[in-house]
LUMKOL-569150 format. One record per residue: residue in one letter; x, y, z of N, C-alpha, C in turn. Coordinates in steps of 0.2 Angstrom, whole numbers, padded with zeros to 4 digits, always signed. Atoms other than C-alpha are relative to their C-alpha. Layout:
% LUMKOL-569150
AXYZXYZXYZ;...
% end
This chain:
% LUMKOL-569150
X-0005+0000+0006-0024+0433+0069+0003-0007+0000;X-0004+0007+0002-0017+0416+0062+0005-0001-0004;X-0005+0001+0003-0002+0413+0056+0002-0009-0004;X-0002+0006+0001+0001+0398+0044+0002-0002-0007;X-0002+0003+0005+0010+0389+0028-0001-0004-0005;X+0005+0006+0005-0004+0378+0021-0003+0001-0006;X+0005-0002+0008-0007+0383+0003-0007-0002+0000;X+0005+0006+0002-0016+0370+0000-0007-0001+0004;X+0004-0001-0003-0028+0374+0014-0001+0007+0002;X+0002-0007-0002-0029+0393+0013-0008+0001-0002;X+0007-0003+0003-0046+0394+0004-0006-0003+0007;X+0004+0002-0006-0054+0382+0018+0002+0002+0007;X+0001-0003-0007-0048+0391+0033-0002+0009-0002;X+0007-0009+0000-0056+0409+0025-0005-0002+0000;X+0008+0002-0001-0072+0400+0022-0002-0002+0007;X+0004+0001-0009-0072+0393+0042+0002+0004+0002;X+0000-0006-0004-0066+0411+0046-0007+0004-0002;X+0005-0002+0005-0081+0417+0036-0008-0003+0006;X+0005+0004-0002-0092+0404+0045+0000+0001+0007;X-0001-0001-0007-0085+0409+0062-0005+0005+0003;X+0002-0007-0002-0087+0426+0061-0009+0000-0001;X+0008+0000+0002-0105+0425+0056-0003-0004+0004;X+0002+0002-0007-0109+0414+0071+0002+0001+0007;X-0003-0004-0006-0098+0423+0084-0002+0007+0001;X-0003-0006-0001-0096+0441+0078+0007+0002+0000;X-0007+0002-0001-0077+0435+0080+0002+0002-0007;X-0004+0001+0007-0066+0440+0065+0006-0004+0001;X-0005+0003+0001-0054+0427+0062+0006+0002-0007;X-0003-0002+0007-0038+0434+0049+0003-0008+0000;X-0007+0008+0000-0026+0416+0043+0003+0006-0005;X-0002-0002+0003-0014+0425+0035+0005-0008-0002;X-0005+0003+0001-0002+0413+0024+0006+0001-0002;X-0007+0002+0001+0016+0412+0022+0005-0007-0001;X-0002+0005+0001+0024+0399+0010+0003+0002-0006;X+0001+0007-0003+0033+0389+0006+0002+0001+0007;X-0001+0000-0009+0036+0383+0025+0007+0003+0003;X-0008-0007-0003+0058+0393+0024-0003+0003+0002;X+0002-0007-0002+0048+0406+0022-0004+0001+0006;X+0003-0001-0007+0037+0405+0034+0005-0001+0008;X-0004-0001-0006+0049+0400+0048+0006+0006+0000;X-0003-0004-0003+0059+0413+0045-0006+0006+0003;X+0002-0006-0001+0044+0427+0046-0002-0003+0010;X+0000+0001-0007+0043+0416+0064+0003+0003+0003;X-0006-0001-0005+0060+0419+0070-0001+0007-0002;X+0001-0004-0001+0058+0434+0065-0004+0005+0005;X+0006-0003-0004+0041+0440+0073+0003-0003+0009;X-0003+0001-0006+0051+0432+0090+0004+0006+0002;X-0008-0005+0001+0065+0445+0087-0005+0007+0003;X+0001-0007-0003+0053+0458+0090-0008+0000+0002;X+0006+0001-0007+0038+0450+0100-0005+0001-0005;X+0005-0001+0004+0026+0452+0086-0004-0005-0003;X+0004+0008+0001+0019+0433+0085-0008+0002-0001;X+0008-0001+0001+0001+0431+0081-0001-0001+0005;X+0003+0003-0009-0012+0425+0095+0001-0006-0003;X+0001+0005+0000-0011+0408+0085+0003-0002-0006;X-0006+0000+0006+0003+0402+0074+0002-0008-0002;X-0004+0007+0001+0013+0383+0069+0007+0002+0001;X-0008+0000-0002+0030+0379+0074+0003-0007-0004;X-0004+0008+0004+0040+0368+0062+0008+0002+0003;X-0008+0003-0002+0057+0361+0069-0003-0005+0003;X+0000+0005-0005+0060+0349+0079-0001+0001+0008;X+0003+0001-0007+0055+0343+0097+0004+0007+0003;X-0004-0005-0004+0068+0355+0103+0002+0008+0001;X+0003-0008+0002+0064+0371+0094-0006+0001+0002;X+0007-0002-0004+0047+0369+0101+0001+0001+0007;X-0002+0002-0010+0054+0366+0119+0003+0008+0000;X-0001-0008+0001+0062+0385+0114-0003+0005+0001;X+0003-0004-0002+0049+0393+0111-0005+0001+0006;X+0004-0003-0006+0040+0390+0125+0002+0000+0007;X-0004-0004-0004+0054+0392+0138+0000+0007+0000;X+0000-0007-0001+0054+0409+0131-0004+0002-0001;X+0007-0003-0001+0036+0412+0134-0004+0002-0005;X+0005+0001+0004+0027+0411+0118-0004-0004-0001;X+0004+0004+0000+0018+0397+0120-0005-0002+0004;X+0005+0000-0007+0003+0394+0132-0002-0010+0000;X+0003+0006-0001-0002+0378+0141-0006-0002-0001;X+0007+0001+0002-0017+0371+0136-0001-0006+0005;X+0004+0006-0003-0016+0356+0148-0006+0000+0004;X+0007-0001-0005-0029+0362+0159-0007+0002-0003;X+0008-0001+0001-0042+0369+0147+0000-0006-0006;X+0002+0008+0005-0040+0352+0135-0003-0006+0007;X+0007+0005-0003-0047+0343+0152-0006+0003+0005;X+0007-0002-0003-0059+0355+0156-0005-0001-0004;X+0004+0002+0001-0075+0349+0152-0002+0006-0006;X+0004-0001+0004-0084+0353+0135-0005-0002-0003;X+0004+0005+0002-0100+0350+0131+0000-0006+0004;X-0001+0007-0002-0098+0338+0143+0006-0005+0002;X-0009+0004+0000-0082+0330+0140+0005+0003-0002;X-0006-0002+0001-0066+0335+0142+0003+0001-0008;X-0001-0002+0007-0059+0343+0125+0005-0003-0001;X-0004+0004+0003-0045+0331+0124-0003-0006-0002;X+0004+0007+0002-0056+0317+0123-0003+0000-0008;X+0002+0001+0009-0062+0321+0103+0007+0000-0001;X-0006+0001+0002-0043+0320+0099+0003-0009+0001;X-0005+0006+0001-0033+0303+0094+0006+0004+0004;X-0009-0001-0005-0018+0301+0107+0004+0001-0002;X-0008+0000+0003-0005+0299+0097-0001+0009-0005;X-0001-0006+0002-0012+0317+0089+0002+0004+0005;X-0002-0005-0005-0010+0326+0106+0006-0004+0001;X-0006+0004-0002+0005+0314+0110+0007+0006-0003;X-0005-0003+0003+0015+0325+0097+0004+0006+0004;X+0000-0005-0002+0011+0341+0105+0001+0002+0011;X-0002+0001-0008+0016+0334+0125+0006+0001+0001;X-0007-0002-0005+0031+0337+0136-0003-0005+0006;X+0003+0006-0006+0032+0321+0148+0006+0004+0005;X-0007+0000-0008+0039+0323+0168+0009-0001-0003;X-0007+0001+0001+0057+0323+0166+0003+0001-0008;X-0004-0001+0008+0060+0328+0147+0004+0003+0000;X-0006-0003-0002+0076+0331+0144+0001+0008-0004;X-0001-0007+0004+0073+0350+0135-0002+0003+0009;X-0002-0005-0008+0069+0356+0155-0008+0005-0001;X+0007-0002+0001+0049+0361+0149-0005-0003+0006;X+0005+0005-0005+0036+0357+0163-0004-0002-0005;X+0005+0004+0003+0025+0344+0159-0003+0005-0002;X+0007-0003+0003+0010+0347+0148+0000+0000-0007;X+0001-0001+0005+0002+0349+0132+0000+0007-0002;X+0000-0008+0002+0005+0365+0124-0001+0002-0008;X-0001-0001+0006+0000+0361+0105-0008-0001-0002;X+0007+0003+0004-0018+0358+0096+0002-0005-0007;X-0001+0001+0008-0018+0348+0080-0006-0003-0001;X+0004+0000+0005-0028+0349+0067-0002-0005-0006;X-0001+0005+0001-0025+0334+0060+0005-0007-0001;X-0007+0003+0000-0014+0317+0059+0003+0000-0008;X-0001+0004+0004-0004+0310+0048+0006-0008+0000;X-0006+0007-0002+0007+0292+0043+0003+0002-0006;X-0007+0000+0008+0023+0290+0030-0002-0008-0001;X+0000+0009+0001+0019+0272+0022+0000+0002-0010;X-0001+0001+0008+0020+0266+0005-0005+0000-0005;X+0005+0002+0004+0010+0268-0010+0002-0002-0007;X-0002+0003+0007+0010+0259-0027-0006+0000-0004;X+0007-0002+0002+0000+0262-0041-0004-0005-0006;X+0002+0007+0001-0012+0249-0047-0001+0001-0008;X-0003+0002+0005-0011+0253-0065+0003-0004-0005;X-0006+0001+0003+0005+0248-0069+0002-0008+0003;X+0000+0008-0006+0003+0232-0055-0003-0004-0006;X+0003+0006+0003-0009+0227-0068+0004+0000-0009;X-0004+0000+0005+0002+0231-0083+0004-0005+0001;X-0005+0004-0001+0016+0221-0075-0002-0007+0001;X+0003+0006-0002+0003+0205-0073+0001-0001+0006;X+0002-0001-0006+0003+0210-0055-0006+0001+0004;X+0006+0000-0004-0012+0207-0043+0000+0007+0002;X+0003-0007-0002-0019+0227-0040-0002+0001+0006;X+0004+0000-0004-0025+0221-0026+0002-0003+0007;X-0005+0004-0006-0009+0212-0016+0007+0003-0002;X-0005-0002-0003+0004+0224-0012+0005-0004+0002;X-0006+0005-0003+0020+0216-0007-0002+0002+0008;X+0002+0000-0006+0019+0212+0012+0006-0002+0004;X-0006+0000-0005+0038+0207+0017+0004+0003-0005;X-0004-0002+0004+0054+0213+0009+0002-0003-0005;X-0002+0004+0004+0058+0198+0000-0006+0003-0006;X+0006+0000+0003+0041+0200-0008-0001+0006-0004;X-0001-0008+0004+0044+0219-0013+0006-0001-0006;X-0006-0001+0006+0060+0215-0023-0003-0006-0004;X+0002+0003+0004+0052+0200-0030-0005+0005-0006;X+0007-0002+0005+0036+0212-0037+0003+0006-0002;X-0003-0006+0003+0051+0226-0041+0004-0004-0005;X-0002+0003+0005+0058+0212-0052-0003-0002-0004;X+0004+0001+0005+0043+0209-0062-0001+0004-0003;X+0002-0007+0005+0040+0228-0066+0006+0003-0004;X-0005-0002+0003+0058+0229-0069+0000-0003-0010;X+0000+0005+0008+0056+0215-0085-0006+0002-0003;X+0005-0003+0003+0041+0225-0088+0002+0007-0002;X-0001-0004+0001+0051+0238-0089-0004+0008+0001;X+0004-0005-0006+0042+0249-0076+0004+0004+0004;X-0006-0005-0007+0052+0263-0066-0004-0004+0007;X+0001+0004-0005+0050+0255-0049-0003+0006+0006;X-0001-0005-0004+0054+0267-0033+0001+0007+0000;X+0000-0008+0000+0052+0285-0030+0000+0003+0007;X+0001-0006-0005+0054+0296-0015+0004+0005+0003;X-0004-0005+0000+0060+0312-0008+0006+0001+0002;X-0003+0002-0004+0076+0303-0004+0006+0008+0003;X-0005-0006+0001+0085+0321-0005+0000+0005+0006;X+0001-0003-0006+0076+0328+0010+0002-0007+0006;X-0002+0006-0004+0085+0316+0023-0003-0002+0005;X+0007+0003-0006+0071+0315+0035-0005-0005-0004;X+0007+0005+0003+0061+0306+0023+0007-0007-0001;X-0005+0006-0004+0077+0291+0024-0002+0000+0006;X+0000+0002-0005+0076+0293+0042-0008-0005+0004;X+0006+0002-0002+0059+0290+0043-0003-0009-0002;X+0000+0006+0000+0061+0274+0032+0004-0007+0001;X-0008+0006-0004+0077+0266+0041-0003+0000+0004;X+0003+0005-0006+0069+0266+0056-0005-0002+0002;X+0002+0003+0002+0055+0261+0051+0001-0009+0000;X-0004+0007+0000+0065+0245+0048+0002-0002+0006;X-0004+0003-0007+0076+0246+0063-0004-0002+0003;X+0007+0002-0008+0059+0244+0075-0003-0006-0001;X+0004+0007+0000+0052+0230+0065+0007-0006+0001;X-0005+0008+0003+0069+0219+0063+0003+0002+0008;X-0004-0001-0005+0077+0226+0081-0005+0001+0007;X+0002-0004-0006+0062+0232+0091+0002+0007+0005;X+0000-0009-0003+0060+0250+0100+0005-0002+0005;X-0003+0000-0007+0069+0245+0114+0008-0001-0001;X-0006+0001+0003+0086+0240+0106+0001+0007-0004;X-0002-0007+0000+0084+0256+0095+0004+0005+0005;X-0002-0003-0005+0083+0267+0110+0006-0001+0003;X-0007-0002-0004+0097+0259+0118+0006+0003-0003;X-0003-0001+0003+0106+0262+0103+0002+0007+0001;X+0001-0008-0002+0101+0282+0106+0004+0002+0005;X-0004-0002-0007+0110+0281+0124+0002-0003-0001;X-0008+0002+0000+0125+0274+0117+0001-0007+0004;X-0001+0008-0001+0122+0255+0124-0001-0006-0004;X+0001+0001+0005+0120+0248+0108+0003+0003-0008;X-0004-0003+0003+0133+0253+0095-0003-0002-0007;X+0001+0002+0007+0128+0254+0076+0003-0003-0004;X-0003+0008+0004+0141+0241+0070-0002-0005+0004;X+0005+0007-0001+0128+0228+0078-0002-0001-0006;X+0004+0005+0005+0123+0216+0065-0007+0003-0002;X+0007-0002+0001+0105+0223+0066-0001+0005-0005;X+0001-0007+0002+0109+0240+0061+0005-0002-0007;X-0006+0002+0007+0122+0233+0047-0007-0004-0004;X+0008+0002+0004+0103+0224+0040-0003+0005-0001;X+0003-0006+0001+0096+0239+0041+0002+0005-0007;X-0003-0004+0004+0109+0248+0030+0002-0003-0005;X-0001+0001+0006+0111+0235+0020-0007-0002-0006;X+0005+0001+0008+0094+0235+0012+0000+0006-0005;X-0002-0009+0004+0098+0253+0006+0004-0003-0009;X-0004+0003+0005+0112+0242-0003-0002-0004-0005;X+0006+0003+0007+0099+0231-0012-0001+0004-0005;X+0001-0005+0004+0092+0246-0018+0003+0001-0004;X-0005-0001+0003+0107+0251-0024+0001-0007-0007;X-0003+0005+0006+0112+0236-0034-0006-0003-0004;X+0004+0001+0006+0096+0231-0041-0004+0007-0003;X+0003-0006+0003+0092+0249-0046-0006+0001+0000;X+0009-0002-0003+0075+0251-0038+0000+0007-0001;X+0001-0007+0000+0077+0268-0036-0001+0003-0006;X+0000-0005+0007+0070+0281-0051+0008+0004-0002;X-0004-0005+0003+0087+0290-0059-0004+0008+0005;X+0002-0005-0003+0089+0304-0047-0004+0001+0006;X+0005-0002-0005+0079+0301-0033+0005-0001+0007;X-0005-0001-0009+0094+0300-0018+0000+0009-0001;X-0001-0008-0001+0094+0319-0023-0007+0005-0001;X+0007-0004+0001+0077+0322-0026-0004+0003+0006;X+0004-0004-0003+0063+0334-0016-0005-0005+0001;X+0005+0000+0002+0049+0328-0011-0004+0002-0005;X+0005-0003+0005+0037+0338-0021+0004-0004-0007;X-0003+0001+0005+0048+0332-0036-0003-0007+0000;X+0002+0005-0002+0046+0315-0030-0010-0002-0002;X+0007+0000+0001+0026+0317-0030-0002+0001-0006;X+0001+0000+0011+0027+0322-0048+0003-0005-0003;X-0003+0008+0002+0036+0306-0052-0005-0003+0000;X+0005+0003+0000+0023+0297-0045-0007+0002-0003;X+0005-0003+0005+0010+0306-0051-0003-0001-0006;X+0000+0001+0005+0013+0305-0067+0001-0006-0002;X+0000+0006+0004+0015+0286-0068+0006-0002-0002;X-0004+0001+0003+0032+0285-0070+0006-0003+0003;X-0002+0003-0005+0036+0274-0055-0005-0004+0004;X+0005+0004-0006+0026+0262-0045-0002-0001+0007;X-0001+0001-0007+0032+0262-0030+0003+0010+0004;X-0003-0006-0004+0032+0277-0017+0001+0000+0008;X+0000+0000-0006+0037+0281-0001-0004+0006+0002;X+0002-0006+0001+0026+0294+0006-0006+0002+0004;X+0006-0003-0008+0014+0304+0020-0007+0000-0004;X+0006-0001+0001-0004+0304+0019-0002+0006-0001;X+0003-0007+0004-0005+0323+0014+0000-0002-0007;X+0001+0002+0006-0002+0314-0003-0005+0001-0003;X+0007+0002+0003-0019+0311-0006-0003+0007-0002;X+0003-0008+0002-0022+0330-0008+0002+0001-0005;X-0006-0002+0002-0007+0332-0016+0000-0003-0009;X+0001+0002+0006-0009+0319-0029-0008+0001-0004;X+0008-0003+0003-0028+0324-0033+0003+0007-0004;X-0003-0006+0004-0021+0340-0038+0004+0001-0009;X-0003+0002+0005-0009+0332-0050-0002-0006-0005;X+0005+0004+0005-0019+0318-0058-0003-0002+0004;X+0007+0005-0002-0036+0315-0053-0002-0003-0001;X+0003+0008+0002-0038+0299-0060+0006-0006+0001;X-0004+0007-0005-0024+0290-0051+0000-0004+0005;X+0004+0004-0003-0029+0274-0046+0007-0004+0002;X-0006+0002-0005-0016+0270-0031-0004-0003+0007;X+0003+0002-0007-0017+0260-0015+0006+0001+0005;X-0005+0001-0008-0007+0260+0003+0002-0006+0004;X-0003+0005-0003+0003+0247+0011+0006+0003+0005;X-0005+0001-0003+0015+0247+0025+0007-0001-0001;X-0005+0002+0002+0033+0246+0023+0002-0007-0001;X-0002+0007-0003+0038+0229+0020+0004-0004+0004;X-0005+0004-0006+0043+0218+0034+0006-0002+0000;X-0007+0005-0002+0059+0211+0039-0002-0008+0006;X+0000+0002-0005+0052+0203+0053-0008-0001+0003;X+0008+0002-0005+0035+0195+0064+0002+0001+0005;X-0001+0000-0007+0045+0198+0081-0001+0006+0002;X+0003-0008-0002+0040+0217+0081-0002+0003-0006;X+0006-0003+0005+0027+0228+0073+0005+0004-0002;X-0005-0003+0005+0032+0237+0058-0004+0008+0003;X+0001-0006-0002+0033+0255+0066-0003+0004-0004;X-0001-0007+0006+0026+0271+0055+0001+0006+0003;X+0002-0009-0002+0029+0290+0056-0007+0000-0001;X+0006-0003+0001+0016+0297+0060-0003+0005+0007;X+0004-0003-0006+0005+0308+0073-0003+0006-0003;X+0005-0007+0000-0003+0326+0073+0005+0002-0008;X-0002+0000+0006+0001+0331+0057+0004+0009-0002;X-0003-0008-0003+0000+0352+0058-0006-0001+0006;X+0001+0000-0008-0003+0357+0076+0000+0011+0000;X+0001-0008+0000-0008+0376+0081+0001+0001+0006;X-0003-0002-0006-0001+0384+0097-0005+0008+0002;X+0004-0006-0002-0008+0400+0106+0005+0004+0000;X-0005-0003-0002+0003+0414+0109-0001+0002+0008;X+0000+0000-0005+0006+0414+0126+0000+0009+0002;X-0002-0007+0000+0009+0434+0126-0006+0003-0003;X+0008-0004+0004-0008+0439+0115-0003+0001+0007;X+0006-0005-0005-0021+0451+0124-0007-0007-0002;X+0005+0005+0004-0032+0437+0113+0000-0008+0002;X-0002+0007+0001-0025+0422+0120-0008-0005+0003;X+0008+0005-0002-0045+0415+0128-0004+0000-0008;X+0005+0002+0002-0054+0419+0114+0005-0003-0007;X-0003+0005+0004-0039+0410+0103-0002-0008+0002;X+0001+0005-0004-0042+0397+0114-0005-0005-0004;X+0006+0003-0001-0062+0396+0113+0000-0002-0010;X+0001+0002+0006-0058+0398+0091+0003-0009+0001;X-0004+0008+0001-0047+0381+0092-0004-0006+0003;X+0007+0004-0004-0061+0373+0102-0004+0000-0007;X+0005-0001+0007-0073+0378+0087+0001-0004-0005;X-0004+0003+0006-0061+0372+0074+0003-0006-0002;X-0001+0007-0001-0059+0355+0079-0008-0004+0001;X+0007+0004-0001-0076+0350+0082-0001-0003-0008;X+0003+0004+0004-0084+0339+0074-0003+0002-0009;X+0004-0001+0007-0093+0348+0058+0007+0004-0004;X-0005-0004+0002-0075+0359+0056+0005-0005-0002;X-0004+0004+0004-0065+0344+0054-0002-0003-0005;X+0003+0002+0005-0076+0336+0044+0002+0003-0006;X-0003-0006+0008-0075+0351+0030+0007+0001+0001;X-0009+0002+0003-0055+0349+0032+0002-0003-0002;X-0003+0008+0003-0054+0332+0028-0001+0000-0005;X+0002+0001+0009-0067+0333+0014+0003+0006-0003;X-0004-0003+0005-0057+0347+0007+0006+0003-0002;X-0009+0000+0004-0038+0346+0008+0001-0008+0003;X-0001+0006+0000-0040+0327+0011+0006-0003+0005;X-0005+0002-0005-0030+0323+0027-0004+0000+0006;X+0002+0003-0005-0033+0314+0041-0003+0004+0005;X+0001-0004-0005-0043+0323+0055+0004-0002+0004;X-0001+0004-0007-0038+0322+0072-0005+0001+0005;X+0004+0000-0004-0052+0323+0078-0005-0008-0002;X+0001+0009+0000-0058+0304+0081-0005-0004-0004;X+0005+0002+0001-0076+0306+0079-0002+0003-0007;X+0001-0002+0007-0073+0310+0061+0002-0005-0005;X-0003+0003+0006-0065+0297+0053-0002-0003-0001;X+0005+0005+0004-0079+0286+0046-0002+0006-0004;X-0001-0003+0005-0080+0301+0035+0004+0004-0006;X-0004-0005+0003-0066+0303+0025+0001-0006-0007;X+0000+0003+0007-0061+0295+0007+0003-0006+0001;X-0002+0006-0002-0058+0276+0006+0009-0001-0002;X-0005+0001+0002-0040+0279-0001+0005+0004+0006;X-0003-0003-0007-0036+0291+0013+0000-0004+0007;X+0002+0008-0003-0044+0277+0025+0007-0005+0001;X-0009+0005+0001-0028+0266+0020+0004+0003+0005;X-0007-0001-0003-0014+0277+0028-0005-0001+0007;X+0000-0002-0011-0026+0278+0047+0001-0008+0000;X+0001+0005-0004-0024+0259+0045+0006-0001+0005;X-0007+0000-0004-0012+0254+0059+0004+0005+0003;X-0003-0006-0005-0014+0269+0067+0004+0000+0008;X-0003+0002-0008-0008+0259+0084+0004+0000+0001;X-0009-0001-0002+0009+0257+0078+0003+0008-0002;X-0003-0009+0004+0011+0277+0073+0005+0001+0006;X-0007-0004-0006+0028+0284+0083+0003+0006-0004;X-0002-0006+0003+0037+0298+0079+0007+0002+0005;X-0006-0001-0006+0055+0305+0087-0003+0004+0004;X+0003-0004-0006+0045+0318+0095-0003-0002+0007;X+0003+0001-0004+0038+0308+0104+0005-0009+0003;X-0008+0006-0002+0053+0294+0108+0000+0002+0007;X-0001-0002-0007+0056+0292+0127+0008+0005+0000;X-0008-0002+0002+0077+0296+0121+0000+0002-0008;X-0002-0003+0005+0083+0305+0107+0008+0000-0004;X-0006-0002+0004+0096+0303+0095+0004+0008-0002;X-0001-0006+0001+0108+0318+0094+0001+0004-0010;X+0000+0001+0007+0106+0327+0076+0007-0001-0003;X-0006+0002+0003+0124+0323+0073+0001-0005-0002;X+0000+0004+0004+0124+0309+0071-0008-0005-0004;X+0006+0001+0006+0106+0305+0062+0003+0003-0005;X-0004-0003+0008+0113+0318+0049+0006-0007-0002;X-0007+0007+0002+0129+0305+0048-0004-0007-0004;X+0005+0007+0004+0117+0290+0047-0004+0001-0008;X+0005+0000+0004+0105+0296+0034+0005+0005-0006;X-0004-0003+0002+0118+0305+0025+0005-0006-0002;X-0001+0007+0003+0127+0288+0025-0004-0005-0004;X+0001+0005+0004+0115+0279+0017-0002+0005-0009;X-0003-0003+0005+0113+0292+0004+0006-0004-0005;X-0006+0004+0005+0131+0288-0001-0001-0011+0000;X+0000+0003+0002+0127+0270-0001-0004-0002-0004;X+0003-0001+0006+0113+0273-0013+0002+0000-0005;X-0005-0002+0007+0127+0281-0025+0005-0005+0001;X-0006+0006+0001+0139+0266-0022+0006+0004+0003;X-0006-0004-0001+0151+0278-0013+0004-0003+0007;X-0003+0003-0006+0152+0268+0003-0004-0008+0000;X+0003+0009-0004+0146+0247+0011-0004+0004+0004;X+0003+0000-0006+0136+0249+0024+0002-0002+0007;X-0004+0001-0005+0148+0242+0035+0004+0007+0003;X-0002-0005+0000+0158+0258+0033-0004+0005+0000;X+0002-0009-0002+0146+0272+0035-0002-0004+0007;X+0001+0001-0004+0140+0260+0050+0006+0003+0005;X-0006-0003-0005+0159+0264+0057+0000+0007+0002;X-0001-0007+0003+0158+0282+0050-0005+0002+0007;X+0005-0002-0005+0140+0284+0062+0004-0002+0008;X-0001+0002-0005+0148+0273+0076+0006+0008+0003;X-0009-0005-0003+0164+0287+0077-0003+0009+0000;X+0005-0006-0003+0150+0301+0078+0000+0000+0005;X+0002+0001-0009+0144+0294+0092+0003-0002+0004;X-0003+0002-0007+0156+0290+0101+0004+0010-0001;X-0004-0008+0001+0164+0310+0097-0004+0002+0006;X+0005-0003-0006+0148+0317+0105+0000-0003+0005;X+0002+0002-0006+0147+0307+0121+0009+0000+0003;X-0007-0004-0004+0166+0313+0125-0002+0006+0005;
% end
């Protein structure tokens, strides 16, 4: 039994339960539950009364995964991902930063013993895309994406005289800001500054972080942003761009699925967020995109195992890629996957992710932060003042 939220990949995990069962004798169910509220709650729920599948997904954060497998739902896979398969260890077809997601290093501060305890079924990055169209409508090269930040507001004020909607993204769900500020912060501050930032040795009314919040304010005053997009959804966001009704977007390489669905003959490309800086690489979100866990508690948890072994191989990623159009994670698959999907794995070396941060910001003050720039999106605050506002979080919490 599988447990999972992926619309958009229900038909192709019945046809590889189809494909299983007829080469094992194995019945595989995927049962789905969506959208993804609904499914975490039928999680927390099936917790309440011990009734979890043998092989499910965990959406939260690092520290709700660290939960449930303190309270023994979740089985260690470190030992049979370096057991030999086929010859090589079954970690070795995985990209690092895909299992990176789903590790707990020596010393994490959740109290989890080491090890990897997640599978994932594919990566993904958050970068930028613009759609070449309207690039060529505005007498814009199709072909050269802006590549610093100057260079972005430059080619946001050509389409603006061409009277082109500009930007679009989910800014209403505040993970998708968090994802694009610090984005910024690593390239114009580098990780190491960040983090110290994170352990309170580096206060957010530095000069860096006041650059950071104040490109938000750009936005704001040259009216980059689409009408209504600080309050927008993702999904809502993807129909913006979709439909042509913006050029610029922020946004994950599940798009690619996402937007085939919506307009089929959307002729887009991928670029990185615009720099600030050459003294540090421009970081992206990104890693194991969804990840599938065992149940540590199933009568089924070996031959859950040997399915997810199955499922990852080479010919099963394949048929994932080609059709719900997302990154494998399995390494020796991705010379075969669509040239516009191609774009997001460029630059896979700089992928990071908070899950995977040696330190962690506490969610009080991230919500403050990304919640402040919110309001300087809507002209409600400077950037100086919400940087005060974040500083007097953090210093509350570390009392």
């Amino acid at each position: 039994m599988v447990w999972h939220w992926l619309s958009d990949r229900d038909d192709a995990f019945r046809e590889l339960a189809a494909r299983y069962e007829g080469q094992t004798g194995v019945k595989v169910k995927f049962d789905l539950y969506a959208p993804s509220e609904i499914y975490s709650q039928r999680i927390k729920a099936a917790v309440q009364t011990q009734t979890l599948p043998d092989i499910y997904g965990i959406l939260g954060e690092k520290q709700d995964f660290a939960s449930f497998i303190k309270a023994g739902f979740v089985e260690d896979l470190t030992g049979v991902l370096n057991a030999p398969d086929g010859g090589v260890p079954w970690k070795d077809r995985f990209f690092e930063k895909a299992l990176g997601v789903n590790e707990f290093r020596p010393a994490n501060p959740y109290g989890v013993a080491p090890g990897v305890y997640g599978i994932p079924l594919d990566m993904t990055t958050i970068q930028m895309v613009y759609n070449k169209k309207l690039y060529a409508e505005a007498g814009l090269d199709p072909a050269s994406p802006p590549k610093t930040w100057e260079e972005f507001l430059a080619h946001g004020r050509v389409l603006r005289d061409k009277n082109i909607p500009r930007f679009v993204s989910g800014f209403g769900e505040i993970w998708m800001i968090d994802a694009l500020a610090s984005n910024w912060a690593m390239n114009l501050m580098g990780e190491e500054k960040v983090f110290k930032t994170y352990e309170g040795k580096a206060p957010y009314t530095d000069p860096d972080w006041i650059r950071v919040l104040s490109l938000f304010k750009q936005m704001a005053d040259e009216k980059i942003l689409v009408d209504g997009a600080v309050t927008m959804v993702n999904k809502t966001a993807e129909q913006t761009f979709a439909n042509e009704r913006a050029a610029f977007a922020f946004n994950g390489s599940w798009c690619v699925n996402v937007y085939k669905g919506m307009n089929p003959g959307l002729d887009y490309g991928v670029f990185p967020p615009p720099a600030l800086s050459r003294a540090h690489p421009m970081k992206i979100w990104g890693g194991a995109g969804t990840s599938f866990v065992v149940n540590a508690r199933s009568a089924r948890k070996l031959a859950a195992v040997e399915f997810l072994k199955w499922l990852t191989a080479d010919a099963q990623q394949a048929f994932l890629s080609e059709q719900t159009q997302n990154l494998p994670s399995n390494k020796n698959v991705s010379g075969q996957i669509p040239p516009v999907l191609a774009q997001f794995s460029v630059g896979m070396e700089n992928v990071t992710h908070p899950n995977v941060y040696p330190v962690h910001e506490s969610p009080e003050v991230t919500e403050a932060f990304d919640k402040g720039i919110q309001s300087i999106l809507i002209g409600e605050k400077t950037p100086a003042e919400v940087a005060q506002a974040v500083r007097r979080v953090k210093e509350k919490g570390s009392r």
